[in-house]
Short mmCIF file of the C-alpha atoms (twelve columns), coordinates in Angstrom:
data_MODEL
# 
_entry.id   MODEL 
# 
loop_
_atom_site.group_PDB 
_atom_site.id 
_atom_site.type_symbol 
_atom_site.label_atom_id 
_atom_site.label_alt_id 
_atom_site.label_comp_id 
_atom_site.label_asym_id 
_atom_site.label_seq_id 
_atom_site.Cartn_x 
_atom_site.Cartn_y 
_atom_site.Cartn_z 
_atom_site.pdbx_PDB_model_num 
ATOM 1  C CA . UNK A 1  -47.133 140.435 171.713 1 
ATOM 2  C CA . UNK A 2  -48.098 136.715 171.821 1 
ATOM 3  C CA . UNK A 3  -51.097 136.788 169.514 1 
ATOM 4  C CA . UNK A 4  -48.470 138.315 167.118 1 
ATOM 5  C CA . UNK A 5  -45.888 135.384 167.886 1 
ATOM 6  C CA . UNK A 6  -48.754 133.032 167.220 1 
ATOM 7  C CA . UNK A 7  -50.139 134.328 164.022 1 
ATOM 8  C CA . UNK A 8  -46.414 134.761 162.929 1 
ATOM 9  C CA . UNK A 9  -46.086 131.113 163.866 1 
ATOM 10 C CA . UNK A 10 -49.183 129.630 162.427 1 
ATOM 11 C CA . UNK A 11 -48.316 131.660 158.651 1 
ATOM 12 C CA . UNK A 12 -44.852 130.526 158.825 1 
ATOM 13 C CA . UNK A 13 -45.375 126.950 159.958 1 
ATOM 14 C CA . UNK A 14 -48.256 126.870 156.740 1 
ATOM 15 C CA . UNK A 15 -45.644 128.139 154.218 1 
ATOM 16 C CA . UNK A 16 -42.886 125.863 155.902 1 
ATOM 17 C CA . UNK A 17 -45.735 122.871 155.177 1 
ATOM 18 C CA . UNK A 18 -46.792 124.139 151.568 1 
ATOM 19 C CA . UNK A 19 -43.012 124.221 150.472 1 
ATOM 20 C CA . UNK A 20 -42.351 120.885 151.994 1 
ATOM 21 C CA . UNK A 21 -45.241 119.332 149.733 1 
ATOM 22 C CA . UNK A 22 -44.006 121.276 146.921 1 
ATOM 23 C CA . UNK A 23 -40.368 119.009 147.690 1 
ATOM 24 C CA . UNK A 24 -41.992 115.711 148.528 1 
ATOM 25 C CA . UNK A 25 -43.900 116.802 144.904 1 
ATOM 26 C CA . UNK A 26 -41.286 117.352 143.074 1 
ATOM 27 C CA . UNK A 27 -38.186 115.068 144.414 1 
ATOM 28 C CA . UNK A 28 -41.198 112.320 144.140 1 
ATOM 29 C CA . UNK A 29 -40.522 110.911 147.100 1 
ATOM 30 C CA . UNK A 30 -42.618 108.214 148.885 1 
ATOM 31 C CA . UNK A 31 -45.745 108.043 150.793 1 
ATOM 32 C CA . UNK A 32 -44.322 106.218 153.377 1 
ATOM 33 C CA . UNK A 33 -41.390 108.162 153.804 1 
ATOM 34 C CA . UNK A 34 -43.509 111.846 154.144 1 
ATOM 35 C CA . UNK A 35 -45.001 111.363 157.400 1 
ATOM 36 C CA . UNK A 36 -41.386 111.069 158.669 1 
ATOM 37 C CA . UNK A 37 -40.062 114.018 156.532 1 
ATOM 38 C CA . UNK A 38 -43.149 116.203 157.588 1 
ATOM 39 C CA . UNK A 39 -42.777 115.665 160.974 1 
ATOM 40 C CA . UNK A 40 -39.136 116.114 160.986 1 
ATOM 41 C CA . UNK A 41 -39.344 119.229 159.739 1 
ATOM 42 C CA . UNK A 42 -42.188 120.741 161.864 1 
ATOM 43 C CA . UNK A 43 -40.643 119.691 165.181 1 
ATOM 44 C CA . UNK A 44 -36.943 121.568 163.897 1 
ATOM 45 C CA . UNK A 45 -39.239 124.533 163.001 1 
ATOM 46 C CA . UNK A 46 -41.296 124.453 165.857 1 
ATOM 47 C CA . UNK A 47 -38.230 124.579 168.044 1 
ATOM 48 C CA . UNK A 48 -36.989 127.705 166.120 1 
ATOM 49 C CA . UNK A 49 -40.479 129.168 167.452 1 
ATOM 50 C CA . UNK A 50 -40.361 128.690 170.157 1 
ATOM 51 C CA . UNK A 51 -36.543 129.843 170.606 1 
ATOM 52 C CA . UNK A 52 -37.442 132.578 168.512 1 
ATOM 53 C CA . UNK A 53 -40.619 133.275 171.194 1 
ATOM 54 C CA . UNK A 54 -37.982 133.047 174.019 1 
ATOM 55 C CA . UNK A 55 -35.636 135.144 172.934 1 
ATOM 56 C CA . UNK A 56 -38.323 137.945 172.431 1 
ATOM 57 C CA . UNK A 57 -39.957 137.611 176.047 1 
ATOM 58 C CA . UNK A 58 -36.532 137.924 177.455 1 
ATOM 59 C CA . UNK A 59 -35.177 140.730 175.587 1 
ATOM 60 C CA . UNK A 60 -38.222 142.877 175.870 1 
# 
């Protein structure tokens, strides 16, 4: 069950990344300013993971 959480993770957490270039791409925004945005987003997605992750082990 956690090798499946983790792939699951790693995919999602690539496509979460990919779309967030496409944004930074296409709204034009800054260099400076996309370390912040990246990082903002992959610490609110990483806590949805690891909810998500949680919420699994404890209903199963």
């Amino acid at each position: 069950m956690i090798a499946i959480v983790v792939l699951f993770s790693v995919f999602y957490l690539f496509q979460i990344n990919r779309m967030t270039y496409a944004l930074c791409a296409q709204k034009e925004i800054p260099e400076e300013k996309q370390p912040k945005i990246y990082r903002t987003i992959n610490v609110l997605i990483t806590i949805l993971l690891i909810s998500f992750y949680l919420e699994i082990l404890f209903t199963v």
